[in-house]
C-alpha positions as CSV (number, residue, x, y, z in Angstrom):
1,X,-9.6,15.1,-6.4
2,X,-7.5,14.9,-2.8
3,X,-6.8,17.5,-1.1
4,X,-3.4,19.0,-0.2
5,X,-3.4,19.2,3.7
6,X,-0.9,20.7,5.6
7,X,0.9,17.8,7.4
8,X,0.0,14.9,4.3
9,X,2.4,12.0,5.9
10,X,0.2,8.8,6.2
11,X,1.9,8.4,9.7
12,X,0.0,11.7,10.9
13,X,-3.0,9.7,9.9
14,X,-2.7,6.8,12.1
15,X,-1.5,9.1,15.1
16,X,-4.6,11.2,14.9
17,X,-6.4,7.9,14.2
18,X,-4.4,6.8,17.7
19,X,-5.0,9.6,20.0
20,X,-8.8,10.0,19.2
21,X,-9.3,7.5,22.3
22,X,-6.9,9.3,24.6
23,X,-4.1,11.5,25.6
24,X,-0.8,9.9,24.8
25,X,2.9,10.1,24.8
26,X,4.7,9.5,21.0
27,X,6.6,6.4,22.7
28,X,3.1,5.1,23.6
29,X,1.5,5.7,19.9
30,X,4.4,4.1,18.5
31,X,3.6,1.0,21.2
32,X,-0.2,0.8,19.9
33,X,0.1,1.5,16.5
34,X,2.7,-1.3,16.0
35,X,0.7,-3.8,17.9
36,X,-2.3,-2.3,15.6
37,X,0.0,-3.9,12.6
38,X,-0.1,-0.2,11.2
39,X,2.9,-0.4,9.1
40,X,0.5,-3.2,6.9
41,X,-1.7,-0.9,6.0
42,X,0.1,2.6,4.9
43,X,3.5,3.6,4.5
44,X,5.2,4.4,7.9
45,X,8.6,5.9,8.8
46,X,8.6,5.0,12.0
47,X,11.8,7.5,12.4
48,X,9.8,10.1,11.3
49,X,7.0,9.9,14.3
50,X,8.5,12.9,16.2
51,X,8.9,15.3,13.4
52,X,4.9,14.1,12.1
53,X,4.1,14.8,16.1
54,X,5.6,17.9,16.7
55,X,3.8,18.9,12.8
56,X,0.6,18.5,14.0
57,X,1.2,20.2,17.4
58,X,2.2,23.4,15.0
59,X,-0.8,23.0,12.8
60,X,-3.4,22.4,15.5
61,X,-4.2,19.0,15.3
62,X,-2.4,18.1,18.6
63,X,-2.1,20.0,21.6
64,X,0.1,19.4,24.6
65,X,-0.9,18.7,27.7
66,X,1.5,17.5,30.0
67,X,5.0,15.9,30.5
68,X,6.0,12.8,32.4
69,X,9.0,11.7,33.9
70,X,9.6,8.2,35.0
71,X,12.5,6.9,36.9
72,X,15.7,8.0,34.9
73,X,14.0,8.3,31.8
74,X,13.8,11.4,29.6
75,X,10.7,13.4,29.9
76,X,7.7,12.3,27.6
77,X,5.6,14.9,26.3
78,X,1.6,13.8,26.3
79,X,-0.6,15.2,23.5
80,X,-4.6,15.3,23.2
81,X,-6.5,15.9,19.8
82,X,-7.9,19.2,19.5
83,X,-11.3,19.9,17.7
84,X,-9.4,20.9,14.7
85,X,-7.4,17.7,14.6
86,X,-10.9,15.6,14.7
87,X,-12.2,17.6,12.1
88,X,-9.0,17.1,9.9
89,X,-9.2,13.0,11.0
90,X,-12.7,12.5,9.7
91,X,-12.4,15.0,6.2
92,X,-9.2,12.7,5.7
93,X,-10.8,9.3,6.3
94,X,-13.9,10.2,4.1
95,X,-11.7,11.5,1.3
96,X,-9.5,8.3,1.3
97,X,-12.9,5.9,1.6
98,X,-15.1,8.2,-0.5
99,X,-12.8,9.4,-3.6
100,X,-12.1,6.7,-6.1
101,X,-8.4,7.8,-7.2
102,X,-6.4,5.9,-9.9
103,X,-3.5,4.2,-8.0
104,X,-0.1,3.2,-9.7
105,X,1.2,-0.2,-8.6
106,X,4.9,-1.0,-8.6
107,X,3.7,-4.9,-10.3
108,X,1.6,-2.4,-12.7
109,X,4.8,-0.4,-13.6
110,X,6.8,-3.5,-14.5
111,X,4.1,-4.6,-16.7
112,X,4.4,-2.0,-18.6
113,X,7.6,-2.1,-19.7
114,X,7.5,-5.9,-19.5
115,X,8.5,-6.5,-23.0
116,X,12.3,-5.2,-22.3
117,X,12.6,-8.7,-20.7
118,X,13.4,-11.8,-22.9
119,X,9.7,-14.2,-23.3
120,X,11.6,-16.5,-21.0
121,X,13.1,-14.0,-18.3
122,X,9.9,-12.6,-17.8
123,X,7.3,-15.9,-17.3
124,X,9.9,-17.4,-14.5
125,X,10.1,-14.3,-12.9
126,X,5.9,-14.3,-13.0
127,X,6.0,-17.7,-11.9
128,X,8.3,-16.5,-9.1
129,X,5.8,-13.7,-7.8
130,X,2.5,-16.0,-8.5
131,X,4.4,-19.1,-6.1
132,X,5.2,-16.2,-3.5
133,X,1.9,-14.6,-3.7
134,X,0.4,-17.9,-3.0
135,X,2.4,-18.9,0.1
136,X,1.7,-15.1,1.2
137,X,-1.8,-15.6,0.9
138,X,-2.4,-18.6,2.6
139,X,-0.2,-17.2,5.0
140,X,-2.6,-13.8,5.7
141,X,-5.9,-16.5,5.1
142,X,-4.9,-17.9,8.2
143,X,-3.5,-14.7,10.5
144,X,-7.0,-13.2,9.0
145,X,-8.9,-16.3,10.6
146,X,-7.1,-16.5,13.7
147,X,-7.6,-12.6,14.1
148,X,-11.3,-13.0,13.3
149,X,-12.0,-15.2,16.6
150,X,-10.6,-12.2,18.6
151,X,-11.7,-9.2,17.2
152,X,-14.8,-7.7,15.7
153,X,-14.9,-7.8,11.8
154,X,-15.0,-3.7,11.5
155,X,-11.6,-3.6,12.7
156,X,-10.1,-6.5,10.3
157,X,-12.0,-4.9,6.8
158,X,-8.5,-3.5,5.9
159,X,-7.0,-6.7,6.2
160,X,-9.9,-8.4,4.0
161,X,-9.5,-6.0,1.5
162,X,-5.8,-6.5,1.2
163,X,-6.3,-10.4,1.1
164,X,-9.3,-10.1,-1.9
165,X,-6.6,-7.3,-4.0
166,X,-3.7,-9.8,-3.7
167,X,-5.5,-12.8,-4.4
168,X,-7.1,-11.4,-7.6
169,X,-3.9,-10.4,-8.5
170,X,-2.5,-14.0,-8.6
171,X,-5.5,-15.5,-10.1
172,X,-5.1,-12.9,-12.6
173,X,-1.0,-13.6,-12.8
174,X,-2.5,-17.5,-12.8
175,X,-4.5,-17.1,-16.0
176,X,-1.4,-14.6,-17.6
177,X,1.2,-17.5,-17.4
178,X,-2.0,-19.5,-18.7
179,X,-2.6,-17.3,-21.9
180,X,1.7,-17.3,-22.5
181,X,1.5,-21.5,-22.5
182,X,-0.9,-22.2,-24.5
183,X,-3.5,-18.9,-25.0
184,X,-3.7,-16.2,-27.0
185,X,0.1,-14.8,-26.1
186,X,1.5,-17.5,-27.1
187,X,1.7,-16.3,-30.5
188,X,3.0,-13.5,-30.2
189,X,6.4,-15.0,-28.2
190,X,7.7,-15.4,-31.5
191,X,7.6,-11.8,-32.5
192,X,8.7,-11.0,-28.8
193,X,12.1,-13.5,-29.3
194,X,13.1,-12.0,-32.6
195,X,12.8,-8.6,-31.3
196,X,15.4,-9.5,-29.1
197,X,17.7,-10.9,-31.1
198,X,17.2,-8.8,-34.3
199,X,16.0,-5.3,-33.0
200,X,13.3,-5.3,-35.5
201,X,9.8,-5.3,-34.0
202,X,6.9,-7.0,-35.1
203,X,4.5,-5.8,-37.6
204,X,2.0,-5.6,-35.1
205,X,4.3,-3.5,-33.0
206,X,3.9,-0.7,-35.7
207,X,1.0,1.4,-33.9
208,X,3.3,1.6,-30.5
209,X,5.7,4.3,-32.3
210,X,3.0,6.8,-32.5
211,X,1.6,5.9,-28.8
212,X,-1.9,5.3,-30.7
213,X,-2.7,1.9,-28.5
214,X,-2.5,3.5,-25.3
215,X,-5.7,4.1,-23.5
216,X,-6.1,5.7,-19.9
């Protein structure tokens, strides 16, 4: 089970996750973390970078050190991880790798409720996601390649994870739209059709009323 922790924004994640190798400015974790390609791996708010900052500062995670003043600029505040702010760094990245928690997809939401669609509505619009899932894919096969030349492979495992998910996803997608042609769906289009038209549900629809087919 995860933890609550006191400043639980993702973004305060990849700042602690920044600052481990050195003091830093917010304007200067925003600069690394974006060339890091951050935003592709968690949920960031870039908006919300100060507020996340200034959170950590008040928990103990950060600690100010020093403020800088360049030119005509407005003064930057720099900020070191404190002890505290490793330990919480480390008990969060071992929680998120070690702790197998059951994730909800947006795709996975949809599914669920795909039968509100008409048969034909809904395999176009999975032929839609499967054709951009493949030109995204190929797409993040290549970056990944390029990337792979230039940096060491312990830095690019987030990126190779993402790649295997989404690819299973469209083979899986691949073999769905398979199974509606000519598998085992395909019979039951039929039933799916006249529900649409009539309001009456199939027979074998029966068991849904009572919520007995659904298994978690």
């Amino acid at each position: 089970m995860t933890k609550r922790r006191k400043v639980g924004n993702l973004l305060a994640l990849a700042v602690l996750s920044t600052v481990i190798t050195r003091p830093m400015h917010p304007y200067e974790m925003a600069t690394i973390m974006r060339q890091r390609g951050k935003e592709r791996d968690m949920q960031i708010k870039w908006g919300s970078l100060y507020t996340v900052v200034q959170n950590l500062e008040k928990h103990g995670f950060l600690r100010a050190t020093q403020s800088e003043r360049h030119g005509g600029r407005p003064e930057r505040t720099v900020y070191e991880i404190t002890d505290a702010g490793r330990a919480e760094l480390l008990d969060w990245v071992r929680e998120l790798v070690g702790v197998a928690e059951p994730e909800v997809p947006r795709f996975e939401s949809g599914l669920s409720v795909l039968a509100a669609l008409m048969p034909n509505e809904a395999i176009e619009l999975l032929k839609q996601r499967l054709r951009a899932m493949d030109e995204q894919n190929a797409a993040a096969r290549a970056e990944l390649a390029a990337a792979a030349a230039r940096i060491p492979r312990l830095f690019l495992v987030e990126a190779e994870y993402d790649l295997t998910i989404r690819s299973a996803e469209a083979e899986w997608v691949r073999s769905l739209l398979r199974d509606f042609n000519d598998g085992p769906l395909r019979s039951e289009l039929d039933g799916w059709r006249a529900w649409h038209s009539t309001g009456e549900a199939p027979a074998e629809w029966a068991d849904l009323e009572g919520g007995q087919t659904e298994q978690r």
